[in-house]
C-alpha positions as CSV (number, residue, x, y, z in Angstrom):
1,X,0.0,0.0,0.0
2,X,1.3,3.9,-0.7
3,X,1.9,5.0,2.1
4,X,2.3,8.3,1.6
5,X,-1.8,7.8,0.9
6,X,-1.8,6.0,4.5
7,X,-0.4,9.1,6.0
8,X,-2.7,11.4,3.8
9,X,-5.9,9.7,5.1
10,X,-4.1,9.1,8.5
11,X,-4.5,12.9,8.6
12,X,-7.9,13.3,7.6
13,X,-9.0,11.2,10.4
14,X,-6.8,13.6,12.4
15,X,-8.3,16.6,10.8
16,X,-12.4,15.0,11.6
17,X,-11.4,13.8,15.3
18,X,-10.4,17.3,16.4
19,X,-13.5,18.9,15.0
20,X,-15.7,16.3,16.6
21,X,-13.6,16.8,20.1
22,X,-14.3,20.5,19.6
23,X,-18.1,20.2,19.9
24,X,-17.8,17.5,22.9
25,X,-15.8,20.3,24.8
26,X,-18.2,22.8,24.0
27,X,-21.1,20.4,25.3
28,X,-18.9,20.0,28.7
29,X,-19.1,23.4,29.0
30,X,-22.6,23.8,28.1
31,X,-24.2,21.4,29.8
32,X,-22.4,21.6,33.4
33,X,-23.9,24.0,35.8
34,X,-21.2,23.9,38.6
35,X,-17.4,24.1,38.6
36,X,-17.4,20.5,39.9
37,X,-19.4,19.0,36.8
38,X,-17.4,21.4,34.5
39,X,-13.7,20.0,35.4
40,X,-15.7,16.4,35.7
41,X,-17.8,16.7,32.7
42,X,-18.4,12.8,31.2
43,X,-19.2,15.5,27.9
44,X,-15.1,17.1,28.1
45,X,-14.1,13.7,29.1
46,X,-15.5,12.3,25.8
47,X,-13.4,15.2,23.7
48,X,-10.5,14.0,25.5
49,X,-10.7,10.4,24.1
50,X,-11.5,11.6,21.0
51,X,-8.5,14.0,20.6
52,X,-6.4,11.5,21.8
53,X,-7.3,9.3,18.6
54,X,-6.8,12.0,16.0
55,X,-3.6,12.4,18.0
56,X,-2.4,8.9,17.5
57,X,-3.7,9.3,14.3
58,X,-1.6,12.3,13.6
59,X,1.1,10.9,14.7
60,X,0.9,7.6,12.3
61,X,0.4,10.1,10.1
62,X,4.0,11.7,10.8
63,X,5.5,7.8,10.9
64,X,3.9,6.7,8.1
65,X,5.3,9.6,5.9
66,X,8.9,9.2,7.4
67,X,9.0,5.8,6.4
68,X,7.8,6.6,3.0
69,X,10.1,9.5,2.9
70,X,13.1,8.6,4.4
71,X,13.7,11.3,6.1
72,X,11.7,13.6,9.6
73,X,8.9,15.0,7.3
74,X,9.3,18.6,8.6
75,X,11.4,19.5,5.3
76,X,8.6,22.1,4.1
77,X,5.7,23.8,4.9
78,X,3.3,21.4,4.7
79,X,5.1,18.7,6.8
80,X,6.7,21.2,9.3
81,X,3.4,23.3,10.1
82,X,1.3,19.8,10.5
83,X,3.6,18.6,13.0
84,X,3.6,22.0,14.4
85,X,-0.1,21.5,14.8
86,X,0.0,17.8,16.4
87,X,2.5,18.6,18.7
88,X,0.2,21.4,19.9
89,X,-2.2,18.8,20.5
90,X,-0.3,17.0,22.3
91,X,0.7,19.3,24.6
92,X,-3.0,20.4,25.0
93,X,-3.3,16.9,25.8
94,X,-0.8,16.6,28.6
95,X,-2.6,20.3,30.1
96,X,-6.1,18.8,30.0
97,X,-5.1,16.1,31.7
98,X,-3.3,17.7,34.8
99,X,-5.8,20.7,34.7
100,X,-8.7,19.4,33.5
101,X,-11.1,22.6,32.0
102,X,-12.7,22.5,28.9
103,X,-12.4,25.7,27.5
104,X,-8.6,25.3,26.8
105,X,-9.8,22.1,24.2
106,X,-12.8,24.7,23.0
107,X,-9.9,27.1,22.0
108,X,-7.1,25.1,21.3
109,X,-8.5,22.5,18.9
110,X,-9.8,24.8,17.1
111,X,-6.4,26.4,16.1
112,X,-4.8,23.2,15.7
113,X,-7.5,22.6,13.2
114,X,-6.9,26.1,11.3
115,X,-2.9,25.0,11.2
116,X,-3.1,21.9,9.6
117,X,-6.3,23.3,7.4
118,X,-3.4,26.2,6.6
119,X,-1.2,23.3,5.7
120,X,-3.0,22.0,3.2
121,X,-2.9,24.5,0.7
122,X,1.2,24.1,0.4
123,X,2.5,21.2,-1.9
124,X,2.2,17.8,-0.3
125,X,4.4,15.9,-2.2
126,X,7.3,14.0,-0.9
127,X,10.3,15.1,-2.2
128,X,14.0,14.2,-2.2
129,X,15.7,16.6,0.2
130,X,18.2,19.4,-1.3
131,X,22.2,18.7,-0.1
132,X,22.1,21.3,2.9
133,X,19.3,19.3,4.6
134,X,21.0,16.2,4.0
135,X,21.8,15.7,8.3
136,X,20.5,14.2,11.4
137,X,20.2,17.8,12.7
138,X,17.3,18.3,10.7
139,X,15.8,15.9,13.0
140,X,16.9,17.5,16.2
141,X,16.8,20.4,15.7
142,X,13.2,21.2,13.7
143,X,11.2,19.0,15.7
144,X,13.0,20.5,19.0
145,X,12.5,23.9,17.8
146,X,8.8,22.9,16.8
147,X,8.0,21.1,20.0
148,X,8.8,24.6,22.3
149,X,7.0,26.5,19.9
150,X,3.9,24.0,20.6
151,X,3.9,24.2,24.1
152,X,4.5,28.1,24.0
153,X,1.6,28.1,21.9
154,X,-1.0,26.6,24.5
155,X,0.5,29.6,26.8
156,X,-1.0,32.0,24.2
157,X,-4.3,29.5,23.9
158,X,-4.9,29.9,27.9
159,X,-3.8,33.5,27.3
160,X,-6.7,33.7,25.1
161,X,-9.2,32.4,27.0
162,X,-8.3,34.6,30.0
163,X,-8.8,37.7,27.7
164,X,-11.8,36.7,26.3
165,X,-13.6,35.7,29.8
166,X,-12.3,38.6,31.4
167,X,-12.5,41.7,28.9
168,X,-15.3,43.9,28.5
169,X,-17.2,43.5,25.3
170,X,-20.0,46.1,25.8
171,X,-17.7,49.1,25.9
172,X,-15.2,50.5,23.5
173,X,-11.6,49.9,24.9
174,X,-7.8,49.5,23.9
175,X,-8.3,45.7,25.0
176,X,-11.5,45.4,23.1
177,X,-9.8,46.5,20.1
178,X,-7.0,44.1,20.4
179,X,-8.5,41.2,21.2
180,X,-10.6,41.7,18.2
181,X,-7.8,42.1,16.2
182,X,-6.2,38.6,17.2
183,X,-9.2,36.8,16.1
184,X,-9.5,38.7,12.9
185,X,-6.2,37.5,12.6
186,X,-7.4,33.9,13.1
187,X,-10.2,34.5,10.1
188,X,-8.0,35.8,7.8
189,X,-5.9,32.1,7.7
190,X,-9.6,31.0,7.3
191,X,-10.2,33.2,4.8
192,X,-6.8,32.2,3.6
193,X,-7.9,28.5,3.5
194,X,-11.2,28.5,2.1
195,X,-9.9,31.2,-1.0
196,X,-6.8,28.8,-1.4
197,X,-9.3,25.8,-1.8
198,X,-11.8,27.6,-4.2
199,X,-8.9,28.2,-6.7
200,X,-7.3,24.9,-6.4
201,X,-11.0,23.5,-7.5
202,X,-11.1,25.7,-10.2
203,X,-7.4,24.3,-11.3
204,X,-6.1,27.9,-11.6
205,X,-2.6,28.6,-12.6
206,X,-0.5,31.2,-13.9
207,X,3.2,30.0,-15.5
208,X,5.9,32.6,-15.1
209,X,10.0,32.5,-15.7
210,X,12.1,35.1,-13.7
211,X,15.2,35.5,-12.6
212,X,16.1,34.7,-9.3
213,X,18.4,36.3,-6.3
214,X,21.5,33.9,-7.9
215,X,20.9,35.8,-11.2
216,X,19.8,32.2,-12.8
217,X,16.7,31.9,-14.8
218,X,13.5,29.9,-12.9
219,X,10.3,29.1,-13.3
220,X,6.7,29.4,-11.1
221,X,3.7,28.7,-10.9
222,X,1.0,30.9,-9.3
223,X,-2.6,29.3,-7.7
224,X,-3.8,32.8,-7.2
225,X,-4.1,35.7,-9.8
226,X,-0.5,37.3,-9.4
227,X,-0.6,40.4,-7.9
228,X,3.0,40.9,-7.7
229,X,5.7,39.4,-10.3
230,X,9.4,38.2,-9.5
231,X,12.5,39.2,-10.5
232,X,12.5,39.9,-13.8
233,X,9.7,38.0,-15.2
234,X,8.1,36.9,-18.3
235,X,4.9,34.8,-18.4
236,X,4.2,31.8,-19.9
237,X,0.6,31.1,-19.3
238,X,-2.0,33.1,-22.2
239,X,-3.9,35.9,-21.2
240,X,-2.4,35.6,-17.6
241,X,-3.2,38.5,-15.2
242,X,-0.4,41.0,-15.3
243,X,0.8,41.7,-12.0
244,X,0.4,45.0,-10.4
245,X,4.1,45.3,-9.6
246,X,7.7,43.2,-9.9
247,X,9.4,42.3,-7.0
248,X,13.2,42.6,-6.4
249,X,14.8,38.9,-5.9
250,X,15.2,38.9,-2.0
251,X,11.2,38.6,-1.9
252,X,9.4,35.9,-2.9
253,X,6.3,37.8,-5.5
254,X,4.3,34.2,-5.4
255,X,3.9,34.1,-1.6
256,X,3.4,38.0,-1.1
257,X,0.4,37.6,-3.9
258,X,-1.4,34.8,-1.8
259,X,-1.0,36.8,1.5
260,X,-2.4,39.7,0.0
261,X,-5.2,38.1,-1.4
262,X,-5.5,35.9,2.0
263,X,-6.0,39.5,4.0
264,X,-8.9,40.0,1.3
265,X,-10.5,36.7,1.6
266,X,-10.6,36.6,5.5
267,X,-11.5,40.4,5.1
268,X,-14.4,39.5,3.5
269,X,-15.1,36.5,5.5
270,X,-14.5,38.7,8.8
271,X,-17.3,41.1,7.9
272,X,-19.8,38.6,6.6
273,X,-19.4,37.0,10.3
274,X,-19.8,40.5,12.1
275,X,-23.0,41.3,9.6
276,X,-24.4,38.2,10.7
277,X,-23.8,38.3,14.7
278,X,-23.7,42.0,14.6
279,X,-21.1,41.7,17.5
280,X,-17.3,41.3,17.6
281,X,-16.4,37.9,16.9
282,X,-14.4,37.9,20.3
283,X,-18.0,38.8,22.3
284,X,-19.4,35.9,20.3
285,X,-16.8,33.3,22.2
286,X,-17.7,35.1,25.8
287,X,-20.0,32.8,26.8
288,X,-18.0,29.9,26.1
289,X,-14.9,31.3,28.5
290,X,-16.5,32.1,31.3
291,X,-16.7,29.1,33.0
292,X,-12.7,29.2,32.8
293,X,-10.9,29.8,35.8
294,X,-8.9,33.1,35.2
295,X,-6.4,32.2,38.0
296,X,-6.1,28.6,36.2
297,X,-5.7,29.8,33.0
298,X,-3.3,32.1,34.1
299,X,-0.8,29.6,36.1
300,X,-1.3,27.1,33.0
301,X,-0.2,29.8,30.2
302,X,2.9,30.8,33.0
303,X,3.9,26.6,33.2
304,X,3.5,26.2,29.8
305,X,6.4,28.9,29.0
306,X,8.5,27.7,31.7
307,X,8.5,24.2,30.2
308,X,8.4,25.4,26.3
309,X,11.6,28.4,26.4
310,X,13.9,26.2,27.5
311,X,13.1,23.5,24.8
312,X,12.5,26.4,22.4
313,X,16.0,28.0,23.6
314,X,17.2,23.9,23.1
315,X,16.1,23.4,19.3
316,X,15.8,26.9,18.1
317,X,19.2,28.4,19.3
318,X,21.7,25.7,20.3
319,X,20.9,22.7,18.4
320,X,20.8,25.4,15.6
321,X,23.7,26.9,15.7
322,X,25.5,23.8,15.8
323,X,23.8,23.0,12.9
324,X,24.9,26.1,11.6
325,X,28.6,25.3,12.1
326,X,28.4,22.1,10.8
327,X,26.9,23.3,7.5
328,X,28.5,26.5,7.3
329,X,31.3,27.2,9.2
330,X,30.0,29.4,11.3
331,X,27.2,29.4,14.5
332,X,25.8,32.5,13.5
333,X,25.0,34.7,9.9
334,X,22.0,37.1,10.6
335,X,19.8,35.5,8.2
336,X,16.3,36.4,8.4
337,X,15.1,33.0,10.0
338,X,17.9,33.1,12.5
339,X,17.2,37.0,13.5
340,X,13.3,36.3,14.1
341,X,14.1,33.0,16.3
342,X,16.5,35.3,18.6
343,X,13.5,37.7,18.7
344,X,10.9,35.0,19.9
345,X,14.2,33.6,22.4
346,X,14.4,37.5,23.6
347,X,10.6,38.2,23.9
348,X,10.0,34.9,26.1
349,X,13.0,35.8,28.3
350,X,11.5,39.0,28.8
351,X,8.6,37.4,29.4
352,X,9.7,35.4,32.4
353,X,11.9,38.3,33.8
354,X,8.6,40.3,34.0
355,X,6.5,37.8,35.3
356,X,9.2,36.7,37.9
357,X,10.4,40.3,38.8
358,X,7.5,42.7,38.3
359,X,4.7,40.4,38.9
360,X,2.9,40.8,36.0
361,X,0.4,38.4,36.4
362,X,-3.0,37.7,34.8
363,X,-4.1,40.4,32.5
364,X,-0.6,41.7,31.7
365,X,0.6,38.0,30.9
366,X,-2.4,36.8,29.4
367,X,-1.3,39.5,26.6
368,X,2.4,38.7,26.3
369,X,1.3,35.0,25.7
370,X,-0.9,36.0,23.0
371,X,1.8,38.4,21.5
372,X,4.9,35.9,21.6
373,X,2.3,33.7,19.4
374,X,1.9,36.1,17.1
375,X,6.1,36.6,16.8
376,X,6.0,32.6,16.4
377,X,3.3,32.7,13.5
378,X,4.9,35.4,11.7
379,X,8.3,33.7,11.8
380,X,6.3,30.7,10.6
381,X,4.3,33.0,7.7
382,X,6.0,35.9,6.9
383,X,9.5,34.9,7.2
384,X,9.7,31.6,5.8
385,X,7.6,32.2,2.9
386,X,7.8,36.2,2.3
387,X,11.3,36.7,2.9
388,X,14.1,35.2,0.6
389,X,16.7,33.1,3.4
390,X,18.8,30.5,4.0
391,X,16.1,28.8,5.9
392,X,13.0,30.1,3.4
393,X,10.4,26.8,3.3
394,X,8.8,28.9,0.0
């Protein structure tokens, strides 16, 4: 049997359990009328099962297409943002059980299921891997790096849920604002997904040759309209769109023109949704946070970067930079990957000197967790795909 199909449908399943675990978690909230039944609820006990399926799942999913590959499947986007997205799961996995509230599954399944719906619109194919990734520190040191960006990440998820019991949605406010602003960020990969997945049905493309940042002559293919055109280009496909403007060879043109036309997707998707609930989308999840424990979540987002900097400061930084060495002589060049993983290193540090130091507890850490996942995503989006680097996934 193919089993880079096994893994494919291995993922599905994954994809299907989460969702289904999602609306058990919503009924243990729901349905339980004290804090006893809600930390007890048969309902969030059911979603536990059930995410612990798609998580065994997701994870023959990531055996399945090692074996097939030969090689940690985390060598692109697609196969480093869905392990991204199980490992998330499992560390939502290891929280539920020690803490035992609902809310965090009703929050952080959901995202997990966005990531590896975001996945899915990158190339799945398994390919041969290019000479400089040829070494067991791909291995250690992406799926280190990955795992402390996971558990970071369910910091930011109980970060969420804290804001989002605790923050007054009835009057205007800085905190309003920006909690808004993070889930219209979490619509636009929606938007992102759904716009991706109308133009790969309709079999769109858009052939173009450029020239690229070594000053040798390439090809792409666009699955959106192209916006913006590389280095240099020419097109190949008939009556192609002509793209608004070329791009200089340090930026990738393909990947600027999809997040552009993802922030018009999920801008369009975000005002549908406030036309139809005529409230922000944040004040639409209230009710579902406020059985959360603020002090709870705010001791679980605090553990969760304890345990996930030094694992991120393990994978991301050392393992890295030995890496680095190996493969290029040095431990450090300032390429644009390796800049943006100090900055996520820095802004967590900072993170624990304030909370250890100042005491900046509940509302003021709830916030920092939400922002150091927004550094992580943007070294995931932006960086890797936007900006031309030694480490670029585009």
């Amino acid at each position: 049997m193919d089993l880079v199909a096994v893994s494919s449908n291995l993922l599905f399943v994954s994809f299907i359990a989460y969702l289904v675990a999602t609306v058990f978690f919503g009924g243990a909230i729901k349905r339980s009328k004290t804090e006893k039944a809600y930390h007890n609820s048969k309902w969030g006990t059911i979603g536990l099962i059930i995410t612990i399926i798609g998580f065994l799942t997701h994870l023959g999913y990531f055996i399945t297409r090692w074996i097939a590959s030969g090689h940690a499947p985390v060598s692109n986007m697609f196969e480093f943002t869905t392990a991204f997205g199980m490992m998330l799961v499992g560390a939502f996995i290891l929280l539920f059980v020690m803490y035992r509230t609902p809310s965090l599954g009703l929050f952080a399944l959901p995202i997990a299921i966005v990531i590896i719906g975001y996945a899915s619109m990158f190339p799945r194919e398994v390919t041969p891997l290019i000479p400089a990734l040829q070494s067991k520190w791909l291995t250690i040191h992406v799926i280190t790096a990955a795992l402390g960006e996971s558990i970071l990440a369910i910091s930011a998820v109980a970060g969420l849920v804290f804001l989002v019991k605790n923050i007054d949605m009835t009057k205007r406010s800085k905190q309003r604002f920006w909690i808004e602003a993070v889930m219209f960020t979490l619509v636009l990969v929606i938007g992102f997904v759904i716009l991706s997945s109308t133009f790969k049905a309709t079999g769109y493309e858009a052939q173009f040759t450029y020239i690229d940042k070594n000053e040798m002559p390439a090809e792409i293919t666009y699955n959106f309209p192209p916006l913006f055109g590389m280095n240099e280009y020419e097109a190949q496909t008939p009556d192609a769109m002509t793209p608004w403007a070329e791009m200089p060879a340090i930026v990738n043109a393909k990947t600027l023109t999809s997040f552009v036309w993802s922030i018009f997707g999920g801008t369009v998707l975000y005002l549908l949704l406030r036309l139809i609930f005529r409230k922000p989308i944040a004040a639409v999840f209230q009710p579902l946070a406020k059985k959360a424990n603020s002090q709870l979540m705010d001791e679980i987002g605090y553990r969760s970067v304890l345990i996930g900097f030094p694992v991120f400061t393990l994978g991301a930084l050392i393992f890295a930079m030995i890496w680095a060495h190996e493969a290029w002589s040095r431990f450090w060049g300032w390429d644009p990957k390796e800049v943006w993983a100090l900055i996520t290193w820095l802004f967590y540090a900072a993170f624990l000197h304030l909370r250890l130091s100042r005491g900046w507890e509940g509302e003021k850490s709830a916030w920092l967790a939400v922002i150091g996942f927004v550094i992580i995503m943007f070294n995931l989006i932006a960086v890797n795909l936007i900006i031309a680097g030694l480490h670029s996934y585009a």
